[in-house]
C-alpha positions, 0 to 999 in steps of 0.5 A, a space after each residue: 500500500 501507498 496511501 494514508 487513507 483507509 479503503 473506506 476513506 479513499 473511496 467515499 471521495 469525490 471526483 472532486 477530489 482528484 489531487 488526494 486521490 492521485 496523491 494516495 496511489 502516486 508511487 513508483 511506475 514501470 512500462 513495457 518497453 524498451 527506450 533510445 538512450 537519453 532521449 526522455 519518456 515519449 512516444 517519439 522515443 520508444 525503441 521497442 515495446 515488450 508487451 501490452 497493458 490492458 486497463 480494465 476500469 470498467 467494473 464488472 469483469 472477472 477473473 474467469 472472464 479474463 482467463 476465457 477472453 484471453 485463452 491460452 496466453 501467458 498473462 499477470 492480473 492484479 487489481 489496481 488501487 481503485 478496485 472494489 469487490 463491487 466494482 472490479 478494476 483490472 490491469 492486465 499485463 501480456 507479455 510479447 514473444 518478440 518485441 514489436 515497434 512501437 508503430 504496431 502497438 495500437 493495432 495489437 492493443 485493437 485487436 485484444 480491445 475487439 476480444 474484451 468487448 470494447 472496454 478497455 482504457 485506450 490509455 494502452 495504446 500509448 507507447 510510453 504510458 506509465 503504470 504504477 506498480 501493484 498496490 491498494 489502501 492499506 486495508 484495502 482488498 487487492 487479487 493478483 494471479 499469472 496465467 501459464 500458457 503461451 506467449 503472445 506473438 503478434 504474428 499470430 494475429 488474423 488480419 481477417 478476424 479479430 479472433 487468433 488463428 488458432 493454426 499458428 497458435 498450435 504451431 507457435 505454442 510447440 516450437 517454444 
């Protein structure tokens, strides 16, 4: 946990509190990619992206949902700080088998957005977006769990069906 605030404390604020509640999870971050040296945290200067993040804010989906969505992949879920039994808050971390240029992340973060429905936050288009790393209020509720499967690998992905071709599933999945 980061934050002062209890889980009661922090979910009875407002949204006109966003200061106090961006200041009770701000902590340290992590991103799945890899930068130009010495060029900053931009777009502009992502090298490779590594994997993609899947925001799930939308309340409602759970794990099995998840598990079904994403079939066989390799994936991290954990709870982010907002998240509530009642209202379920996701980020969902799918590492790449190969990494990919930061030009071929929105097409990739579409296709896993076609799979969930349309409800993901869009902010995992954005090469360079920032995540904070996993935590809740201190008495807060907080679920976490690595699905085994196999790693995602963006050639894999039909150009005619939002769904996988599950061919070069098969055929991927046993030369690794």
């Amino acid at each position: 946990s980061r934050g002062k605030l209890s889980f009661n404390e922090y979910h009875l604020l407002s949204p006109m509190d966003k200061p106090i509640r961006d200041g009770e999870k701000d902590g340290l971050g992590w991103l799945a990619v890899v930068f130009n040296p010495s060029e900053g945290r931009t777009n502009e200067n992502v090298n490779k992206v590594t994997g993609l993040v899947l925001d799930i804010d939308t309340g409602g989906v759970k794990r099995e949902f998840m598990e079904e969505t994403l079939m066989g992949f390799e994936f991290f879920a954990h709870t982010t700080y907002s998240h509530t039994p009642e209202n379920p808050k996701w980020r969902v971390i799918i590492p790449f088998k190969f990494p990919l240029s930061p030009s071929m992340l929105e097409g990739v973060f579409n296709h896993f957005n076609d799979l969930f429905g349309g409800i993901l936050d869009t902010c995992g288009k954005k090469p360079s977006q920032l995540y904070y790393i996993p935590s809740c209020p201190f008495d807060g509720p907080f679920e976490s769990f690595l699905h085994s499967g196999i790693i995602f690998d963006h050639l894999t992905i039909n150009a005619d069906s939002p769904r996988l071709n599950s061919n070069k599933i098969n055929s991927s999945s046993q030369a690794t």
